[in-house]
N, C-alpha and C positions, 0 to 999 in steps of 0.2 A: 534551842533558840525559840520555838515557837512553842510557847508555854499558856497554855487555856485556864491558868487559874482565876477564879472569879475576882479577884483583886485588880490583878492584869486587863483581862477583859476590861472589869467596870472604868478602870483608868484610861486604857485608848478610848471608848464609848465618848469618855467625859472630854477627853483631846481632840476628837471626831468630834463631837455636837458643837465646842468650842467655836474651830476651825469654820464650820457651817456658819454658826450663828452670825458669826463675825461677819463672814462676806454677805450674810443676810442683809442684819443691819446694817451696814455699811452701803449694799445695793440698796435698801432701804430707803435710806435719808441722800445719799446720790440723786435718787431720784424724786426727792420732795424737792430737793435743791433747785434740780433742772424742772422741773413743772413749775417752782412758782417762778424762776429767772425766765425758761425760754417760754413758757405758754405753752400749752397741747400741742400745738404745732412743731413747735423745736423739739419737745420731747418726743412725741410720733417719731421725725427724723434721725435722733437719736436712736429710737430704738432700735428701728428698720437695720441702721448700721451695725447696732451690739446685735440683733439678733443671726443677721448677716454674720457676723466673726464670729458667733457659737456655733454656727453653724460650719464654718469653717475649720475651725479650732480641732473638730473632730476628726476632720478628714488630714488636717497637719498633724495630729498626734498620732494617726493611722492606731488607735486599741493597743498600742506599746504599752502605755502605764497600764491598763487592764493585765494585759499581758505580761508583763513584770511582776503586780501582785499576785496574777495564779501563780509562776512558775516560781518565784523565789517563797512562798508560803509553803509550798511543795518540797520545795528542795532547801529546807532552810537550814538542812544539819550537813550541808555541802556545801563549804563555802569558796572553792576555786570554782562551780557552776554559779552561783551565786554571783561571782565576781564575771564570769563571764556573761552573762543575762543583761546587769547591768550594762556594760562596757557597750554590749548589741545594741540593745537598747537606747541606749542614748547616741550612739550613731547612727542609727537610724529615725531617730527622731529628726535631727539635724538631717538629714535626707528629704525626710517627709514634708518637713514644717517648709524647707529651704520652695520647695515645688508646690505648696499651697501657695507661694507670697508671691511667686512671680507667676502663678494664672491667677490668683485674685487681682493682680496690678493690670495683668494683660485686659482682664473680664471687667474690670470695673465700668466702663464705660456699656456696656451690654447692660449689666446689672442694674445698673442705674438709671438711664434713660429709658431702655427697651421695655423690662417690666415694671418699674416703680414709677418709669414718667414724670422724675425725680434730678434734672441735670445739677443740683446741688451736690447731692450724692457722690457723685463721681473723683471726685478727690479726696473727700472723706474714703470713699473703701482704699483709695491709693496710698490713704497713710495706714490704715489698716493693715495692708497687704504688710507694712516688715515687721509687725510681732509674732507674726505665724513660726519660723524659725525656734523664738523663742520662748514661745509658749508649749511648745511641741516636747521641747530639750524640758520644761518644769512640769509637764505632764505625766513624762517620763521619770522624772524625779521623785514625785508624786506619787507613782505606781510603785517605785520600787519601796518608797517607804512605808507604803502602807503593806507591802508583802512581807518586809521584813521587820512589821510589825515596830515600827519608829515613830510611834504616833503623834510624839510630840513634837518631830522636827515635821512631820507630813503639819501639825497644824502651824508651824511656824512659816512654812512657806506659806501656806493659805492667808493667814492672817497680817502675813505681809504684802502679801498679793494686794487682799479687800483693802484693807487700810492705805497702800500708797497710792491705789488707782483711784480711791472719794478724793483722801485729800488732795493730788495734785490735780483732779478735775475739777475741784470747788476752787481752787487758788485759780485756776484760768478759767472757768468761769463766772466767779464775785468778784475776785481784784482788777485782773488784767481784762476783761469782758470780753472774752474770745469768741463765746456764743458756742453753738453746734461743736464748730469745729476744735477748740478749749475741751471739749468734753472728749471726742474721741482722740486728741491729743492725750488725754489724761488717763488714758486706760491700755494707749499703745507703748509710751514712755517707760509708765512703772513695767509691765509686762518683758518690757525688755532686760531692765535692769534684774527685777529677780529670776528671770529664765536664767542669766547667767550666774547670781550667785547662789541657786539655789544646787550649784554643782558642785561648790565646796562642800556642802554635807553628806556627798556621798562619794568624796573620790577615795575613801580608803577602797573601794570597791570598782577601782579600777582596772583592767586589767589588758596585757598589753598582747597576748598570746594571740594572734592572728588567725590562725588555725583553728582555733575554737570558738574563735568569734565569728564567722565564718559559718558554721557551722549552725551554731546559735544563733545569729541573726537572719537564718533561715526556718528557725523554728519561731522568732519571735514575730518576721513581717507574716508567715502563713496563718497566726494565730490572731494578728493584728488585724489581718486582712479580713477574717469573718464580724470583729470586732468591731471596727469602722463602717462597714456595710449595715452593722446594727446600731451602733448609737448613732451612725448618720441619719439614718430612716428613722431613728427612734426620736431623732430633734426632728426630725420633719412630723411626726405625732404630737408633740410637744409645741412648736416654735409654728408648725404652718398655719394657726390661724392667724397669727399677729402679720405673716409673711401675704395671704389672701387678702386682709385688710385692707395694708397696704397697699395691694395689687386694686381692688375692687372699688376700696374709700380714699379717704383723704387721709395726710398724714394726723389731721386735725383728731378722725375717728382712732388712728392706729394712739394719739395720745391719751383719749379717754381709756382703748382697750388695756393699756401697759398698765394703767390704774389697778385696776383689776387683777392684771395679772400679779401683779407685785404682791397683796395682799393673798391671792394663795399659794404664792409661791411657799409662802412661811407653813402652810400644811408640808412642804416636801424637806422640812428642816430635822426634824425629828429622824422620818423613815431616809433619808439619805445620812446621817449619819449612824443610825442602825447598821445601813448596811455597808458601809467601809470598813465595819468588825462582820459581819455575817458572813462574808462573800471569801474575805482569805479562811476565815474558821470552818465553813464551809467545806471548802477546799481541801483543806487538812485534815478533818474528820472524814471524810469520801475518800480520798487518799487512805487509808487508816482504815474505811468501810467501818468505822463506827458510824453506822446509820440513823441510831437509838437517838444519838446526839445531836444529827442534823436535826430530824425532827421536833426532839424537844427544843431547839435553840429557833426556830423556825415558826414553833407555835408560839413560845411565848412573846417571841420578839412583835410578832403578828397581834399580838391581844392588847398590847402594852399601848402601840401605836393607836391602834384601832381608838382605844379607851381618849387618848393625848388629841388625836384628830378631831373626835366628836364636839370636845370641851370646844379647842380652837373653832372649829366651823361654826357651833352656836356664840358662841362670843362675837363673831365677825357677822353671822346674821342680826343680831339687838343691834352692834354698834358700828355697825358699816357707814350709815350714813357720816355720821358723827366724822366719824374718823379720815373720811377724805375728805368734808369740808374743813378740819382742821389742821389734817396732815396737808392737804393741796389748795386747794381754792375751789370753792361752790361752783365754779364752771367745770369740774370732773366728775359732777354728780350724776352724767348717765352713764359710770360706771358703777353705780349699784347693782343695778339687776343683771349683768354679764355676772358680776362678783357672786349674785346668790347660785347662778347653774352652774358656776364654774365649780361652787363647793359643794355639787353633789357630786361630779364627777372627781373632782380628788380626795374627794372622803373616802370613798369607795378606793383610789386608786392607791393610798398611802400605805398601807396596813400590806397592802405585797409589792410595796418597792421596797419596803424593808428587806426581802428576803429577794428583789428581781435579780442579783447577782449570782444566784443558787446554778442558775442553767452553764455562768463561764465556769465557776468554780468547780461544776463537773463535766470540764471541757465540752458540751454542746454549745459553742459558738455559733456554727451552722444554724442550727435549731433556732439560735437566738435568731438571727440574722432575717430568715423567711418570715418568723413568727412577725417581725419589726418591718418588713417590707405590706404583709397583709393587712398590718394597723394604722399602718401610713397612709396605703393606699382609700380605704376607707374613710382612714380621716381627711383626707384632701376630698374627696367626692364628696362629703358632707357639708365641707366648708363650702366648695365652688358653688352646692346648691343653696346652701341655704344664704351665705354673705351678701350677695346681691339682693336679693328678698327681708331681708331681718337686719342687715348689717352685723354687729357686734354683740345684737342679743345671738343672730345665726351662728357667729364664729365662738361664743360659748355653749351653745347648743351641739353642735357639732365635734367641739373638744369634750365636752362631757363623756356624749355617746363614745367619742373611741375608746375615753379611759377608762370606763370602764368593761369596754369589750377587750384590753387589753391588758386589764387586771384579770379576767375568766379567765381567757386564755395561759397566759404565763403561769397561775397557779394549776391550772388542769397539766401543764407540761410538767411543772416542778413536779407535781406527786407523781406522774406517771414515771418519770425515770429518777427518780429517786426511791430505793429500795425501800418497801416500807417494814421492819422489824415488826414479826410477828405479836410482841408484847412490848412495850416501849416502860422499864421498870422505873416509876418518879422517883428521886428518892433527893435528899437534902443535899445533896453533894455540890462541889464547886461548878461544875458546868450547868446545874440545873438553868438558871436562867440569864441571861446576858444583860440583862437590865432592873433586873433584882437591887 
């Protein structure tokens, strides 16, 4: 079942980058839409909110879909384990997600007054709070189809996802003018609707065996458990300057800074769908202790990015201006210079996100998890001092420095416990390179 020919490969690559792009662009132009309808200000408060449900999103999906791509790439030539991985999995999504929705519902009023000083907020996270559930259950969907290597239905969910979430947000907030709330309407709605069909494409792999499920969804939450501890802290690296902003500015600033982020977000397009092939391949090959293979798939995937990042980052340095006076309105113009230090730090950070997957795929979860608590931490100290003093140039100053103290690190652990083959032999063959 799990077949590494370079055809195969290049074809999920191209259904992963798809998937991406799409919910790219699609986040994209969402958000030209809301910047020129609500003004900096509605968009700040939008964000505050979607940032808020990303952040949430991780701790309802508790590392199951992760957890699903290791172990069904693993065991992908056994398919009653297979069928029960799954079956865990998505019951305990529906567990997870079900208890993010009612403390996000309970906290909302904490959340929103206490730190963002924000009483509008507060019924916005309250709608929020019921796609947790089902976004948990498409997460989980999600993971297992990318472990069993379904790349086209993993981009079919995606792309269903980005696409119903713009257009029914733009229908309630152009036609019916719903404002703020039209928008996170628009992203709770869809969310819900394909959490639940996105179970039809994988219920041949359901399975009813109790005993084994059991069993297996004790191996799935202990492996989820290190896994959510790291991408939780790993969106607090990620998500916490916008969340400081916030805290420190006005929603006014947090809608210049989303400016910004938007445009580098698209450097993490390329190496995030690198690594939705890296990470099970990964897996498989260390499983197998073809070590030769990590490597080679590892370096090249790393040079490829490296090369794609550059172009991107100088292109957005000539025509940055340009582009958010014509993509938003001349009043998000002090999102230029957040945008130039944000893209030194993910130039730097892209090129080993391609391969950040490497540490689950050779089950150090744990490892992930501490390494994602020490960059967190950091990056929040950086933010606290510098946001107050700099505002939004601080909180791209400060996101930089982590990323890449967080690109070091991660690559310093990949090499170390990853075996390195005395002679690594090049040779033309189909695994040579993943993006060849």
């Amino acid at each position: 079942m799990f077949n590494l020919k370079l055809s195969k490969m290049m074809e999920d690559v191209q259904w992963s980058f798809i998937s991406l792009a799409t919910a790219s662009l699609s986040h994209l132009l969402l958000r030209i839409v809301l910047g020129k309808e609500l003004g900096p200000s509605g968009l700040g408060l939008y964000t505050l909110v979607f940032t808020i449900y990303i952040f949430g999103m991780h701790f309802a999906a508790f590392g199951i879909g992760v957890a699903l791509t290791k172990y069904l790439a693993e065991y992908d030539d056994d398919l009653p384990r297979v069928k029960g991985f799954v079956s865990s999995g998505l019951l305990g999504s529906i567990v997870s997600g079900s208890m993010m929705g009612v403390l996000m519902y309970l906290l909302s009023g904490i959340i929103a007054i206490q730190f963002f000083h924000s009483p509008e907020m507060v019924d916005l996270l309250k709608i929020t709070a019921f796609c947790f559930p089902f976004i948990a259950m498409q997460k989980a969907v999600i993971g297992a189809l990318n472990g069993l290597r379904k790349m086209k239905w993993y981009a079919v969910v995606n792309i269903a996802q980005s696409v119903s979430v713009m257009t029914v947000s733009i229908v309630l907030v152009l036609l019916l003018d719903l404002g703020v709330r039209g928008a996170v309407i628009g992203f709770v709605a869809p969310t819900i609707l394909v959490g639940i069909l996105s179970l039809i494409i994988i219920r041949e792999y359901f399975s009813a065996n109790s005993a084994d499920m059991n069993a297996v969804l004790k191996e799935v939450f202990r492996f989820g458990f290190y896994i959510v501890i790291a991408n939780s802290i790993g969106m607090i690296n990620v998500q916490i300057d916008s969340l400081m902003v916030g805290h420190f500015m006005s929603e006014i600033d947090v809608g210049y800074y989303a400016v910004a982020i938007i445009f580098v977000e698209g450097l993490r397009l390329i190496p995030d769908s690198v690594q939705r092939i890296t990470t099970p391949a990964i897996a498989n090959y260390y499983g197998k202790q073809k070590y030769e293979n990590i490597h080679e798939l590892m370096k090249n995937s790393m040079l490829k990015v490296l090369a794609i990042t550059i172009f991107i980052s100088f292109t957005l340095i000539v025509l940055g201006q340009f582009l958010i006076e014509v993509l938003f309105k001349e009043e998000f113009l002090p999102a230029y210079y957040p945008l130039l230090i944000l893209l030194v730090g993910y130039s730097v950070y892209a090129p080993i996100l391609s391969i950040s997957g490497a540490l689950a795929g050779i089950g150090k979860v744990a490892l992930m998890s501490k390494l994602s608590f020490i960059c967190a931490v950091m990056n929040t100290i950086l933010n606290i001092l510098l946001i107050p003093k700099y505002g939004i140039t601080g909180a791209a100053i400060a996101t930089s420095i982590s990323l890449i103290f967080t690109a070091s690190l991660k690559l310093y652990f990949i090499k170390l416990y990853i075996p390195k083959p005395s002679a690594i032999i090049w040779t033309e063959g189909p695994e040579k390179d993943v993006l060849r």
